[in-house]
N, CA, C and O atoms as a GROMACS GRO file, in nm:
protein
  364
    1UNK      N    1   0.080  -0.120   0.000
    1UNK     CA    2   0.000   0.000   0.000
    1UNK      C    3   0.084   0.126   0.000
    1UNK      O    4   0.025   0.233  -0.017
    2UNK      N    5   0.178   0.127   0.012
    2UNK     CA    6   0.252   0.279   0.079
    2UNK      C    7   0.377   0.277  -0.030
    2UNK      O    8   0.469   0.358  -0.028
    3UNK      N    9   0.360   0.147  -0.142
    3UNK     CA   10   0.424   0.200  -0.326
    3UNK      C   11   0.364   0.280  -0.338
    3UNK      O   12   0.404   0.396  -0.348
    4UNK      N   13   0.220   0.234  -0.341
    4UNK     CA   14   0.157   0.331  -0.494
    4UNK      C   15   0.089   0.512  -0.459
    4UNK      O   16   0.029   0.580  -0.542
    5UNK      N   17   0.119   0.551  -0.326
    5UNK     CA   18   0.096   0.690  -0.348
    5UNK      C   19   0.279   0.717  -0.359
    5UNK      O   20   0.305   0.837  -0.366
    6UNK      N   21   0.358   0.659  -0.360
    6UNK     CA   22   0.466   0.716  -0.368
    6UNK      C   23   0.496   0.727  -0.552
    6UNK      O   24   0.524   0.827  -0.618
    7UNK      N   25   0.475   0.557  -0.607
    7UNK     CA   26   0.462   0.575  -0.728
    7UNK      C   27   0.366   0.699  -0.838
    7UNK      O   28   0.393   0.756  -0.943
    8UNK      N   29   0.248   0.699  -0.747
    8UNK     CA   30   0.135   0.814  -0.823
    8UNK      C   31   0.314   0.948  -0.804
    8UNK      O   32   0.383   0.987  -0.899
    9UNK      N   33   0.331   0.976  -0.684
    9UNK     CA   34   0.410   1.138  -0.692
    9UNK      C   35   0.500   1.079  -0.792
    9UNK      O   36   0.484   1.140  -0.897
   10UNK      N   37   0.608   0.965  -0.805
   10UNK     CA   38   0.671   0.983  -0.899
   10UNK      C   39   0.634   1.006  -1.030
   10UNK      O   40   0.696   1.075  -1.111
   11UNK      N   41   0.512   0.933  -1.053
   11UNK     CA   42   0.416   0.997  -1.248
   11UNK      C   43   0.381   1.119  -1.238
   11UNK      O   44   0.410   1.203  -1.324
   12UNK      N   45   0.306   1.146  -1.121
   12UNK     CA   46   0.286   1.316  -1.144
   12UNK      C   47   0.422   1.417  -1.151
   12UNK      O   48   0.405   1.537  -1.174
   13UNK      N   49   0.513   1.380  -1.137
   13UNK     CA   50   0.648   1.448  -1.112
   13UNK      C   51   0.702   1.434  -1.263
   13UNK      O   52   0.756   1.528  -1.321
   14UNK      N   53   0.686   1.334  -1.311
   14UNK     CA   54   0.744   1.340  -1.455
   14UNK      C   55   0.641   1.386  -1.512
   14UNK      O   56   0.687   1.477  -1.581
   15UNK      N   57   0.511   1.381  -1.531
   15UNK     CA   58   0.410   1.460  -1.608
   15UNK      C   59   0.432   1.638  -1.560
   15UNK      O   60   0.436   1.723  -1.649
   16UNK      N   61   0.439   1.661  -1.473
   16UNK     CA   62   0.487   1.817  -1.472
   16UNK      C   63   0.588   1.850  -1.544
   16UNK      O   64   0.588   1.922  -1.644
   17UNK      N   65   0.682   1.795  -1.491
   17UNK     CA   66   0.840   1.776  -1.566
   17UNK      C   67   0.822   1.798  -1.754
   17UNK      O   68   0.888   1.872  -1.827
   18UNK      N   69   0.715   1.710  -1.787
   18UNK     CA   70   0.710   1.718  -1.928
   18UNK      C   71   0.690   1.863  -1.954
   18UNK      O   72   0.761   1.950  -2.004
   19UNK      N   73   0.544   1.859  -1.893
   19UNK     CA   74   0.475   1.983  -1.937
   19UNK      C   75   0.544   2.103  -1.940
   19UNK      O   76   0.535   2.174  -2.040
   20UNK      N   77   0.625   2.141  -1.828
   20UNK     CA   78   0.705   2.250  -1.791
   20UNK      C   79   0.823   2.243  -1.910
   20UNK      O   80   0.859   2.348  -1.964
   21UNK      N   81   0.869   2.142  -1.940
   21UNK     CA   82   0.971   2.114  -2.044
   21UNK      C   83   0.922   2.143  -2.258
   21UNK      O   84   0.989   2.183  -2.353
   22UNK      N   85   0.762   2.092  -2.241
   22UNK     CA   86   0.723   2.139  -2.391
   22UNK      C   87   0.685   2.295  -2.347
   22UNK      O   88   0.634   2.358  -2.440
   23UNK      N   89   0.696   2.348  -2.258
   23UNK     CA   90   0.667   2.491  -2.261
   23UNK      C   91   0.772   2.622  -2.319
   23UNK      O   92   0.765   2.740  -2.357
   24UNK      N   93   0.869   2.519  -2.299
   24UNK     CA   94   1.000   2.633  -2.305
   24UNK      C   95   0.993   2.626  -2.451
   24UNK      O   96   0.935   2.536  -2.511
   25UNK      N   97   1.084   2.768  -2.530
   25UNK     CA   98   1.111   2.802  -2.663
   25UNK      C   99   1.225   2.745  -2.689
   25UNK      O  100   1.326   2.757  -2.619
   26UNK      N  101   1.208   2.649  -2.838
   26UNK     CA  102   1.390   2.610  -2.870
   26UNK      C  103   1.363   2.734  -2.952
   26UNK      O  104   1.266   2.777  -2.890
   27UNK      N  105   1.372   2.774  -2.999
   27UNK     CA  106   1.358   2.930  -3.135
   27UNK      C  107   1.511   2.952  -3.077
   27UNK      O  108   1.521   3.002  -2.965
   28UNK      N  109   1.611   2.922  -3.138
   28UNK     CA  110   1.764   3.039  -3.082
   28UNK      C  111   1.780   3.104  -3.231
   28UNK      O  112   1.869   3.186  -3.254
   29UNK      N  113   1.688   3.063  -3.329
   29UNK     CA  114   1.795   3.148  -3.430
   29UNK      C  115   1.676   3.316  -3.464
   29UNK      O  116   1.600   3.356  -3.552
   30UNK      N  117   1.721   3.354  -3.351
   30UNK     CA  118   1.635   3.510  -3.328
   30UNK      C  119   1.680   3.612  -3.445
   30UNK      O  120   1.800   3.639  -3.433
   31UNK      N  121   1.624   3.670  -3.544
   31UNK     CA  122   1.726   3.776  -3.618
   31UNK      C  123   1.751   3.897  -3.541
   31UNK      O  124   1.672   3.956  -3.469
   32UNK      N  125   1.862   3.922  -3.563
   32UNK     CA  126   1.892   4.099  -3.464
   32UNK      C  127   1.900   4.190  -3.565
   32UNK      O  128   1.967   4.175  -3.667
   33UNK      N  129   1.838   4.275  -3.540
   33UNK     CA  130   1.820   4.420  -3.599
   33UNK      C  131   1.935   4.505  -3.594
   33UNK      O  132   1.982   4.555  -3.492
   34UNK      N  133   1.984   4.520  -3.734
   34UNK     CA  134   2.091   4.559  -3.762
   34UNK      C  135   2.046   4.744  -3.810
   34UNK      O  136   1.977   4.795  -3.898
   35UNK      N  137   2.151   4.807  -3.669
   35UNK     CA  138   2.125   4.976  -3.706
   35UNK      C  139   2.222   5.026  -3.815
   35UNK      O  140   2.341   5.002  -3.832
   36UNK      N  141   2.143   5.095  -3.875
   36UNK     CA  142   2.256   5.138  -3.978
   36UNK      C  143   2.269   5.306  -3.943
   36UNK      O  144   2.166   5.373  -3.943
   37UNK      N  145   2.364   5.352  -3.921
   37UNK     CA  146   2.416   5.507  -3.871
   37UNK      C  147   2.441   5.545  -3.981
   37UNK      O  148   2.496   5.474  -4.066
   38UNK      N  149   2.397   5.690  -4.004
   38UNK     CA  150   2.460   5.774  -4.129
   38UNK      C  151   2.574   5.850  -4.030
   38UNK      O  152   2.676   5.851  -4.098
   39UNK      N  153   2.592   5.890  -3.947
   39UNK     CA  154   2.721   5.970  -3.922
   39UNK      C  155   2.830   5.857  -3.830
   39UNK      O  156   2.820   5.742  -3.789
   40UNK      N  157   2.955   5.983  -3.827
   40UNK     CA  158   3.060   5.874  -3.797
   40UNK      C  159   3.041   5.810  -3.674
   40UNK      O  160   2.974   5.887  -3.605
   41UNK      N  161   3.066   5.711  -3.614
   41UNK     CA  162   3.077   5.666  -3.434
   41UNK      C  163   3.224   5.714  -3.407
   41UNK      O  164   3.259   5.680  -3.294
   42UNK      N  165   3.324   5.786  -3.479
   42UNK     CA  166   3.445   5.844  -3.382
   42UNK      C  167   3.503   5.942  -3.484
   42UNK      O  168   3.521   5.922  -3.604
   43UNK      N  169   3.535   6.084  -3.394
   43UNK     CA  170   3.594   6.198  -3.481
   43UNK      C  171   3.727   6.190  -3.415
   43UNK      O  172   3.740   6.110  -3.322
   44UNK      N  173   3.836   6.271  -3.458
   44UNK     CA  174   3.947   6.303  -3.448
   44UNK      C  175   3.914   6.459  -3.458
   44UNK      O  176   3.873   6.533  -3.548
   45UNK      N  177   3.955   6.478  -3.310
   45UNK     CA  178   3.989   6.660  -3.270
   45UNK      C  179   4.096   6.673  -3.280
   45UNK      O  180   4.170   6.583  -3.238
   46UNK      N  181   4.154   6.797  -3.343
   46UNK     CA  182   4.289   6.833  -3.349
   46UNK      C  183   4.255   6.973  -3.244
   46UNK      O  184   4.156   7.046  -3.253
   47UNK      N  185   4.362   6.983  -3.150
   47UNK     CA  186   4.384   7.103  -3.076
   47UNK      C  187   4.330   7.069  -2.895
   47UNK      O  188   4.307   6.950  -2.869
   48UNK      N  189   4.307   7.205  -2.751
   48UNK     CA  190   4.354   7.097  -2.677
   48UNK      C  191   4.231   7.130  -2.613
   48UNK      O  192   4.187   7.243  -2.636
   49UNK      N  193   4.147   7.031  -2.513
   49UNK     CA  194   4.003   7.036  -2.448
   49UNK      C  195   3.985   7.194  -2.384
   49UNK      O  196   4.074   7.271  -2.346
   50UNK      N  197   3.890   7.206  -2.388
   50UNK     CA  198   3.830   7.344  -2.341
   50UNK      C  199   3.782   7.313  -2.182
   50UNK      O  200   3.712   7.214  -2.161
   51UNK      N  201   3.823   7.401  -2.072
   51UNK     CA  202   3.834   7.299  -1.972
   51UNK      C  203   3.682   7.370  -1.898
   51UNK      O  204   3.680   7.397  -1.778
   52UNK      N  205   3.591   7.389  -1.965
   52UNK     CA  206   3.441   7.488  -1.943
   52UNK      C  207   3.340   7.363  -2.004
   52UNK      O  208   3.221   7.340  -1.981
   53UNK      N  209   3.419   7.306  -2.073
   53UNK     CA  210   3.318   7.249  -2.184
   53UNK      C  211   3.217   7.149  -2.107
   53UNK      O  212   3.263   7.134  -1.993
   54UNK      N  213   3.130   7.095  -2.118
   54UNK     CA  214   3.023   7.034  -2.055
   54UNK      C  215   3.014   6.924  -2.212
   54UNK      O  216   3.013   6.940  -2.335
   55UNK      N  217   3.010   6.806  -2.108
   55UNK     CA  218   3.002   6.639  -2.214
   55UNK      C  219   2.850   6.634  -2.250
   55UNK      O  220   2.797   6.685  -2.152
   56UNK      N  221   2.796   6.616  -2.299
   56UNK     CA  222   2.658   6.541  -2.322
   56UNK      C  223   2.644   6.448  -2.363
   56UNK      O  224   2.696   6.426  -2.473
   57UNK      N  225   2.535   6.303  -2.269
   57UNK     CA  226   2.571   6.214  -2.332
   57UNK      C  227   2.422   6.149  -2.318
   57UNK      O  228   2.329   6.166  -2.239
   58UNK      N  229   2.448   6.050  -2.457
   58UNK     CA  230   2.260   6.022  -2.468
   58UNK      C  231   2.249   5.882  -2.448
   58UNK      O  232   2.351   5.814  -2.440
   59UNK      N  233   2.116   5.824  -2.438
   59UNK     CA  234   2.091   5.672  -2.371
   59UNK      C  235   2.016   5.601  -2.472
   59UNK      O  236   1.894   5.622  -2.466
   60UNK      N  237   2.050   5.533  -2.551
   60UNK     CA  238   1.948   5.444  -2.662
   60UNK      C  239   1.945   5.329  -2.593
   60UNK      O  240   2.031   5.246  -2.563
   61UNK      N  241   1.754   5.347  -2.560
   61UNK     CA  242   1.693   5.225  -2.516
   61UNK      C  243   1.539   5.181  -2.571
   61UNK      O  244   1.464   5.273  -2.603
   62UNK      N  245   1.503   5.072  -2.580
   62UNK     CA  246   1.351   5.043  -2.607
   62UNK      C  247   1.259   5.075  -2.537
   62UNK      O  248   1.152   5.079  -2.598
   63UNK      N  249   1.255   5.105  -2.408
   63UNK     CA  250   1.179   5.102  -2.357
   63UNK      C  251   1.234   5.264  -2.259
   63UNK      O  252   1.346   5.282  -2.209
   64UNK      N  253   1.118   5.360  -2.256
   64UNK     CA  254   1.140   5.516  -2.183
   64UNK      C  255   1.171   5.502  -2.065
   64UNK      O  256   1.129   5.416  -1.988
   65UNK      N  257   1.264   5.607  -2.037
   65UNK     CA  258   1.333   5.659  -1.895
   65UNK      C  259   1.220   5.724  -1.823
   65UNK      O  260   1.129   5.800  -1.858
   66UNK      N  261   1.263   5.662  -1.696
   66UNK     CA  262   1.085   5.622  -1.596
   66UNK      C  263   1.151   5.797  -1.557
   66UNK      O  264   1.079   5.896  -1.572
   67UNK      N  265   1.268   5.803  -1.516
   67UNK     CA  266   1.302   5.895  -1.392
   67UNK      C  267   1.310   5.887  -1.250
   67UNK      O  268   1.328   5.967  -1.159
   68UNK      N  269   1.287   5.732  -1.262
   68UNK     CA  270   1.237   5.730  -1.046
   68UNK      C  271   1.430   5.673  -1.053
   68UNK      O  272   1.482   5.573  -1.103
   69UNK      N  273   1.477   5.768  -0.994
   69UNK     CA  274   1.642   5.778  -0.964
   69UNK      C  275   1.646   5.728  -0.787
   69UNK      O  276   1.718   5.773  -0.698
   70UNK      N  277   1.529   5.607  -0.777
   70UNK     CA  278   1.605   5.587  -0.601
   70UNK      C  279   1.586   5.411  -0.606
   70UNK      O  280   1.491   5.333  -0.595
   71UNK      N  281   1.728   5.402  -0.629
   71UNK     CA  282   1.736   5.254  -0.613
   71UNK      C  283   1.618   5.159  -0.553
   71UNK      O  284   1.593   5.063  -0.626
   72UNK      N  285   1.554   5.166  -0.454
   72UNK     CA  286   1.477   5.117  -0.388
   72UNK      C  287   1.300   5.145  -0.480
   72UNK      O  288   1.203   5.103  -0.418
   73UNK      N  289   1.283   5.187  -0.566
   73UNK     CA  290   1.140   5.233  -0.685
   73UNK      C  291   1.162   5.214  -0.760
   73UNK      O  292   1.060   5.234  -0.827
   74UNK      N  293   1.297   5.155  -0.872
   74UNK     CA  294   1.319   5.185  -0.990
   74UNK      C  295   1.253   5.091  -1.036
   74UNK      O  296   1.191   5.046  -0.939
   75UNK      N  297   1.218   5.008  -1.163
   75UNK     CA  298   1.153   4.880  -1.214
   75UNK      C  299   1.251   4.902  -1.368
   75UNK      O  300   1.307   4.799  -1.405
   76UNK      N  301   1.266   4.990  -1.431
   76UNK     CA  302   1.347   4.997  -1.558
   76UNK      C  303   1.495   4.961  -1.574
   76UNK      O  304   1.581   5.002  -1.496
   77UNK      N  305   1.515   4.897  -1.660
   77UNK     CA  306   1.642   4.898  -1.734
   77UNK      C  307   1.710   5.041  -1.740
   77UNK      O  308   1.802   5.077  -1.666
   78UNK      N  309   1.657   5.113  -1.832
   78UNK     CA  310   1.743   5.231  -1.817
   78UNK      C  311   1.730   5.327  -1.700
   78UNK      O  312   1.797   5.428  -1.718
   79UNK      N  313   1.670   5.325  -1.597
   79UNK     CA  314   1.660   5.356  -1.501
   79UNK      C  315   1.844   5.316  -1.396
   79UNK      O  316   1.920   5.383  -1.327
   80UNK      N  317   1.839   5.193  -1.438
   80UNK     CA  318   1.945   5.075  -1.369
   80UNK      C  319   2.066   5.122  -1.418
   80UNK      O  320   2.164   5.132  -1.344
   81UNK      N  321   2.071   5.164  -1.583
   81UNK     CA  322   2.167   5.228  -1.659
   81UNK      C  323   2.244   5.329  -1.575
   81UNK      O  324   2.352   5.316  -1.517
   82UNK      N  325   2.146   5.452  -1.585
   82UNK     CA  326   2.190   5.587  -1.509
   82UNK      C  327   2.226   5.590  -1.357
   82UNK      O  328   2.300   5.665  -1.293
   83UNK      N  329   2.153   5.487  -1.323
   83UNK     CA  330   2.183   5.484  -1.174
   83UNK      C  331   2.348   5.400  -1.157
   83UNK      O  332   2.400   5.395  -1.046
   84UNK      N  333   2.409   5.348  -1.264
   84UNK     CA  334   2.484   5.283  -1.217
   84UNK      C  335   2.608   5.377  -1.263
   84UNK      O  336   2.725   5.347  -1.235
   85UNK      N  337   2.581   5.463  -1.317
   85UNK     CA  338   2.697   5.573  -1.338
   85UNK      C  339   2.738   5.666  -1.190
   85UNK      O  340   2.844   5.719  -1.156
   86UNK      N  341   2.632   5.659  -1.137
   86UNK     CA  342   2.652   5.793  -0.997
   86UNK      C  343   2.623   5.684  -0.840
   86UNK      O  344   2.612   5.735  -0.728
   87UNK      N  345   2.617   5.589  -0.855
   87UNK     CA  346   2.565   5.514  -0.760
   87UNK      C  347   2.707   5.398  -0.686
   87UNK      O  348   2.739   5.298  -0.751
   88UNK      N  349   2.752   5.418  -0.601
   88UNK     CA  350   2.882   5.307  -0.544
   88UNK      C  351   2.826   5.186  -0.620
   88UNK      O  352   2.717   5.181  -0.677
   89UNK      N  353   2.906   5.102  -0.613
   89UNK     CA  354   2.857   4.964  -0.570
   89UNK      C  355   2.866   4.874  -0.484
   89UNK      O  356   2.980   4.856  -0.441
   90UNK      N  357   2.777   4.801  -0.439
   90UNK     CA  358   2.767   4.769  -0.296
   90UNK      C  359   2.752   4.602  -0.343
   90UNK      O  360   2.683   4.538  -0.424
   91UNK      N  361   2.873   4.567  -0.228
   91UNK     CA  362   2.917   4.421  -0.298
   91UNK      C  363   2.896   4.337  -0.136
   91UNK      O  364   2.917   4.216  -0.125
   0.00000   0.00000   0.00000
């Protein structure tokens, strides 16, 4: 008597097992979207930095910058981005 509820968990254990297993995606051959830039990605300055000058620098992402800048609210990727420029890291 005390096989067959052990045997039942072992069939139900491989019948989940399946199911959970035909769920997943084999798909790996994903195409990636290839950007094509009309201007250069690197100039050559001749002469010497202007020491006033202010950098600007921009963020290409899919999905919009929330703005919630407090580690503890953020939910975005690029949120995670910016924060990891001004933020220690804590190991």
């Amino acid at each position: 008597m005390k096989r067959y509820p052990r045997f039942l968990l072992l069939i139900l254990t491989v019948i989940v097992a399946l199911v959970v297993a035909g769920c997943s995606s084999t798909d790996t051959a994903k195409k990636s979207k290839k950007v094509d830039t009309k201007f250069p990605l690197t100039t050559k300055v001749e002469g010497e930095a202007d020491p006033d000058a202010v950098l600007n620098v921009a963020l290409v992402s899919d999905t919009p910058f929330q703005g919630i800048l407090n580690p503890n609210f953020y939910s975005g990727a690029p949120d995670s981005n910016v924060l990891s420029f001004f933020l220690p890291l804590v190991i």
